[in-house]
KOLPA-971752 format. One record per atom (N, C-alpha, C, O): residue in one letter; x, y, z. Coordinates in pm, whole numbers, plus 32768, in hexadecimal, padded with zeros to 4 digits. Layout:
N
AXYZ/...
END
This chain:
143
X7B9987C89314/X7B4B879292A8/X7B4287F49234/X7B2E87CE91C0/X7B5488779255/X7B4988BE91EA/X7BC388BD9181/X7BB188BF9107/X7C4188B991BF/X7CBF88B49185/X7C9D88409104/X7C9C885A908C/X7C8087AE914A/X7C44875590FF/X7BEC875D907D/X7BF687069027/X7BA187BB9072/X7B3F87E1901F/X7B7788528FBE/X7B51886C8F4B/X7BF08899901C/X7C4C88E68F7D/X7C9788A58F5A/X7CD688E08F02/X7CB8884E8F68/X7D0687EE8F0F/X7CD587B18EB4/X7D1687968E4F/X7C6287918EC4/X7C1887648E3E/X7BE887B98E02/X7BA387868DAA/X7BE588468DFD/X7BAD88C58DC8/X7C3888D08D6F/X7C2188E88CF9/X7CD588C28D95/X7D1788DE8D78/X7D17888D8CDF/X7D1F88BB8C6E/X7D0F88368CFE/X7D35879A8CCB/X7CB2879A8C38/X7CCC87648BCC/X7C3487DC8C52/X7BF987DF8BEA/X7C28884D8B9E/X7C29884C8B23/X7C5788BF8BF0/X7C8189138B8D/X7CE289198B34/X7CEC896B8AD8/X7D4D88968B5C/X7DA388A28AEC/X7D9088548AA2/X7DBE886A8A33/X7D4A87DD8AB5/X7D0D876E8A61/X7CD387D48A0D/X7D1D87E789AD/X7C7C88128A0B/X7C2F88638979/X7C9888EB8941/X7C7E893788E4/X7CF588EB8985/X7D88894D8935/X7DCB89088908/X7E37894088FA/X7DD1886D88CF/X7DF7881888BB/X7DB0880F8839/X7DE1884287D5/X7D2A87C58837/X7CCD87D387E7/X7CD988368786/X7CE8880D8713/X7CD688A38796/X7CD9891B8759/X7D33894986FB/X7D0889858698/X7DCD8932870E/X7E3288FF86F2/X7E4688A7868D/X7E6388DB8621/X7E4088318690/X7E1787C98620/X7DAF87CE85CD/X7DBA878C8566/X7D2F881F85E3/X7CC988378567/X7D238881852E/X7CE1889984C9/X7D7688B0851F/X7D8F892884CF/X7E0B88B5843F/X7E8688AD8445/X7DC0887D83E8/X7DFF884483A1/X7E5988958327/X7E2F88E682D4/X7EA888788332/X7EF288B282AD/X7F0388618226/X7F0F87E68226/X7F0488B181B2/X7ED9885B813F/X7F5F8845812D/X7FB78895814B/X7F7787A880E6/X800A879B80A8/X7FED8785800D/X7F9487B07FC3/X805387367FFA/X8054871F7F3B/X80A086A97F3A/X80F586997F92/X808786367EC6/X80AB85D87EB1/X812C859B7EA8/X814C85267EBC/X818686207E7B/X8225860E7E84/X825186107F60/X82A085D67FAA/X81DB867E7F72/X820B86528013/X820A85E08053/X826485B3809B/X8178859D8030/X8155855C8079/X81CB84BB8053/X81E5846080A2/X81F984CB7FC8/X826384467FB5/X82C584897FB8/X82F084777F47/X832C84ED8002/X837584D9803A/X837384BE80EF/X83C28489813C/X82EE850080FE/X82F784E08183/X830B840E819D/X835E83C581D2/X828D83FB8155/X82BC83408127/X83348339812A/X836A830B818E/X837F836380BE/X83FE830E80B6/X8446831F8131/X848B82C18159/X843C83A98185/X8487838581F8/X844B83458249/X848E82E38268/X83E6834A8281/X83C4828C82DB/X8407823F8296/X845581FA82D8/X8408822681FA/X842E818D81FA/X84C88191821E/X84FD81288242/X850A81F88218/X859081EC81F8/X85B681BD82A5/X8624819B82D1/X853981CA82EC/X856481D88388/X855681518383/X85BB812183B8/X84F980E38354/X84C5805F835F/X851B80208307/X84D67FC482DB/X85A0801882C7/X85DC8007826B/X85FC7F758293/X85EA7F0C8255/X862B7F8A8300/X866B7EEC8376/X86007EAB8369/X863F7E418370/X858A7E84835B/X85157E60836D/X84EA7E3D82B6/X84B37E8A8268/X85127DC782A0/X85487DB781EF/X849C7DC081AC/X848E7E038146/X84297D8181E4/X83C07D5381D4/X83787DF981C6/X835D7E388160/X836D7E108221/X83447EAB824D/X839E7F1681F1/X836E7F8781EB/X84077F0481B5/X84207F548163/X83DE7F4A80DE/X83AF7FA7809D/X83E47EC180BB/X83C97EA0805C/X83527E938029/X83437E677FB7/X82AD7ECC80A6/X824E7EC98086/X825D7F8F8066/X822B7FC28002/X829A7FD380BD/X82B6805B80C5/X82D280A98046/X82A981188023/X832F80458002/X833180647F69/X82FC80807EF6/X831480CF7E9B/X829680127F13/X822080017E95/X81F480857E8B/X821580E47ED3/X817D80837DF9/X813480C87DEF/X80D180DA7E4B/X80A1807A7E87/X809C81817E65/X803381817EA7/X800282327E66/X803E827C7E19/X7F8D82417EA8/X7F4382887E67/X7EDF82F57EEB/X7EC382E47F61/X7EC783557E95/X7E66839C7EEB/X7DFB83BE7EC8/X7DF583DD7E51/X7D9D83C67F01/X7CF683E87F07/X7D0384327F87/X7D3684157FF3/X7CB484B57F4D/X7CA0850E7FB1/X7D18851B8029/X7D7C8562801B/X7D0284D7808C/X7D4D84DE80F8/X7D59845A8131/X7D53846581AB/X7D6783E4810D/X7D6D8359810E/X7DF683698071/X7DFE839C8001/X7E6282F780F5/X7E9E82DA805D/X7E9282238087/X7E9881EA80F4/X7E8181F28001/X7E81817C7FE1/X7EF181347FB2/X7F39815D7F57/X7F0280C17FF1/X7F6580847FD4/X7F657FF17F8D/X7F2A7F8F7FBB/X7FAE7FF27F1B/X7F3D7F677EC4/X7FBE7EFF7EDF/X80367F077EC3/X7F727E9D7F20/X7F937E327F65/X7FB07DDE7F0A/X7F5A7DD97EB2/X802F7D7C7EF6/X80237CEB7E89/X7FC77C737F11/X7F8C7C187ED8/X7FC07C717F6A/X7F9A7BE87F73/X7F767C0C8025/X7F9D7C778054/X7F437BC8805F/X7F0A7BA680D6/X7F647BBE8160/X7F407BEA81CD/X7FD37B968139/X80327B9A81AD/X80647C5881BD/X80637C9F8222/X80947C818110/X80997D068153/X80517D548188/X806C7DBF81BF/X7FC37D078173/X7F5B7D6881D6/X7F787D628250/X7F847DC78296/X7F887CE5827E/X7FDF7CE0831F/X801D7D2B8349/X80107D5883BB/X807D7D5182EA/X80FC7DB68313/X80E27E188338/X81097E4F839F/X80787E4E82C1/X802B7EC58296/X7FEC7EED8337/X7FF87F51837F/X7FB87E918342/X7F817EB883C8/X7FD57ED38476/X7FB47F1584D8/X803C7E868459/X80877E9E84DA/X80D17F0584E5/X81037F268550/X80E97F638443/X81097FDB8472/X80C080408424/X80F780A683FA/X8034801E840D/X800580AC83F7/X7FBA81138464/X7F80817D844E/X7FCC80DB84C8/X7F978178854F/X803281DA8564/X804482538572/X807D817F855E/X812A81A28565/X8139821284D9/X815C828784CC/X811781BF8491/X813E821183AD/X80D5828983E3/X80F882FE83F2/X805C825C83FA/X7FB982E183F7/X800D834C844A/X801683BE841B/X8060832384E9/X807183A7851D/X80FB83EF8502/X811C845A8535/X814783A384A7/X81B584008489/X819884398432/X81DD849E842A/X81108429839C/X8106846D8367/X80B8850D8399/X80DF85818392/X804684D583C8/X803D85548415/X808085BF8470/X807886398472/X80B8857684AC/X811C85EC84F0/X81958643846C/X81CB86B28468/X819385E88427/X8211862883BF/X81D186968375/X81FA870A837D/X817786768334/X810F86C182DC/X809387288341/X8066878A8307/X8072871783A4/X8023876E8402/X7FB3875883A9/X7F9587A88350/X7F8086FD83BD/X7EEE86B5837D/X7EA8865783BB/X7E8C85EC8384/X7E77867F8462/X7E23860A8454/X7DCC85A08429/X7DAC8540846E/X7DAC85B383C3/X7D2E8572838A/X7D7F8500831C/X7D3F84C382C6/X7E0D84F1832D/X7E45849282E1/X7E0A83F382F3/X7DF883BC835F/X7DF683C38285/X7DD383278294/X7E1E82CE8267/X7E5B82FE8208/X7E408253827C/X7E9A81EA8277/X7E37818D8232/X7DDB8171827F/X7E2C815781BF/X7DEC80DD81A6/X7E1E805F812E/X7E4A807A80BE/X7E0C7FE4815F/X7E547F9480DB/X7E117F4E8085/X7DC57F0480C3/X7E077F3E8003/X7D867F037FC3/X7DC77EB87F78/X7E1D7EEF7F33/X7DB47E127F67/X7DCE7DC07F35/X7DD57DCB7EBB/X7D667DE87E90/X7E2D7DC27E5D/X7E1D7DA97DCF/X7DFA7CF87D96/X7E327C927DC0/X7DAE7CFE7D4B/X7D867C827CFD/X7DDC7C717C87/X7DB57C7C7C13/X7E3C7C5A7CA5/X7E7D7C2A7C1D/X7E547BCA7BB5/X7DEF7B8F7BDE/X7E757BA37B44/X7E767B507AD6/X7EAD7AE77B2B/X7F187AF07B68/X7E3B7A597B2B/X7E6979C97B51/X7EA979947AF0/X7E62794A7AAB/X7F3A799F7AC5/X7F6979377A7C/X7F7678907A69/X7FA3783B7AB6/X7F5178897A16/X7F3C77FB79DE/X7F8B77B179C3/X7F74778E7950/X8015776179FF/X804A770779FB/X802476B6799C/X7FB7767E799B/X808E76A97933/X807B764478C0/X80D276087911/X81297632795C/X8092755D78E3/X80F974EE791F/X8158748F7873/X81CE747D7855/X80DF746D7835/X812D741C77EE/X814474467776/X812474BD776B/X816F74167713/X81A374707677/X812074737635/X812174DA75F1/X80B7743A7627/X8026744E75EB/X7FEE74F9760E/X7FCC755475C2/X7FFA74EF76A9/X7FD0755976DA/X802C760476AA/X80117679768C/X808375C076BB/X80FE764E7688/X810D7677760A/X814076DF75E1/X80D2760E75C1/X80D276297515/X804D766674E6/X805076B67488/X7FAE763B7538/X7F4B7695752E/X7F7577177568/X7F3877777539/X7FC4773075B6/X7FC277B475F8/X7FFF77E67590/X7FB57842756D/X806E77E27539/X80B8780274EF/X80737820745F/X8092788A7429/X802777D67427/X7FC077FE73A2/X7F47786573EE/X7EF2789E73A9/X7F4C786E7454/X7EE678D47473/X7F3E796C7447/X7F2879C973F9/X7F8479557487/X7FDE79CF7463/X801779F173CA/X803C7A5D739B/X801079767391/X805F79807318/X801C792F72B8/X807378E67288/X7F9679107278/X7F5A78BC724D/X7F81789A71DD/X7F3B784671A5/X800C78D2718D/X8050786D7125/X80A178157149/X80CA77C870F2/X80CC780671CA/X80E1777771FA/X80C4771071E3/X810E76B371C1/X8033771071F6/X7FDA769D71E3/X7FD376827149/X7FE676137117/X7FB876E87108/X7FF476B87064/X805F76587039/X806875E97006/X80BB76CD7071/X81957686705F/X815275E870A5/X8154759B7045/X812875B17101/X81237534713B/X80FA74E87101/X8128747670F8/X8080751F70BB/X801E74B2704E/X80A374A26FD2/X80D874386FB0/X80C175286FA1/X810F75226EF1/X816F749E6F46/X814774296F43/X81C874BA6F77/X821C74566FA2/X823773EA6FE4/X829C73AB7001/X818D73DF6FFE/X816D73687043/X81A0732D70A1/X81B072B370A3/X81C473847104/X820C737071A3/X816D733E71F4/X80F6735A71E4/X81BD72E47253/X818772C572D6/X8196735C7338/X81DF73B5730B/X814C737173BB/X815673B37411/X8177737A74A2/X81B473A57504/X812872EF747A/X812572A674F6/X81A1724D750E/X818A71E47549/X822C726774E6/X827B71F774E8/X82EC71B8755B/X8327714E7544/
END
């Protein structure tokens, strides 16, 4: 029984030489940390979706880098490989405290003009001697 009981003596002791080990973060810099990126992506290349979220812009705060999402589904993606993306960056860079996160961007809802009324207000907005030239020459819009 005693043998039993150094084995778990053993077993905590390297668990906290372990610990000990990984606090010890090392600082990187922004050119590291996107090349370390580009090589994951270059590894996920076969994987067209996952490259192509890998690409985008992204950004850092503190020790979280952010990744600005167009739409809902790449958050999906985002998620099935960011414990995979979080631990290759850390191991590459010797930084535990790296964070993985993706934050939706709100884009501009474009407004589908449908008929020529609609496309010709959009057009004197931009250019309000239009609407002049239409009157002097007495054009229809709607035709």
């Amino acid at each position: 029984m005693s043998g039993l009981l150094s084995v778990e003596k053993k077993i905590e002791t390297t668990g906290s030489a372990a610990d000990t080990k990984m606090s010890a973060d090392e600082p990187f810099s922004e050119t590291q940390l996107k090349n370390t990126w580009n090589e994951f992506a270059e590894q996920r290349k076969k994987y067209q979706a996952e490259y192509q979220l890998l690409t985008q812009e992204f950004e850092m705060k503190e020790n979280q880098v952010i990744v600005h999402l167009h739409n809902p589904v790449q958050e999906g993606i985002l998620n099935n490989i960011r414990s995979e993306l979080g631990t290759f960056l850390r191991e590459k860079l010797r930084n535990s405290s790296i964070q993985v996160r993706g934050e939706l961007k709100e884009g501009e809802e474009k407004k589908i003009r449908y008929t020529n009324r609609e496309k010709f207000d959009y057009l004197i907005e931009k250019n309000p001697l239009l609407g002049e030239l239409k009157d002097r020459l007495g054009l229809d819009t709607d035709f």
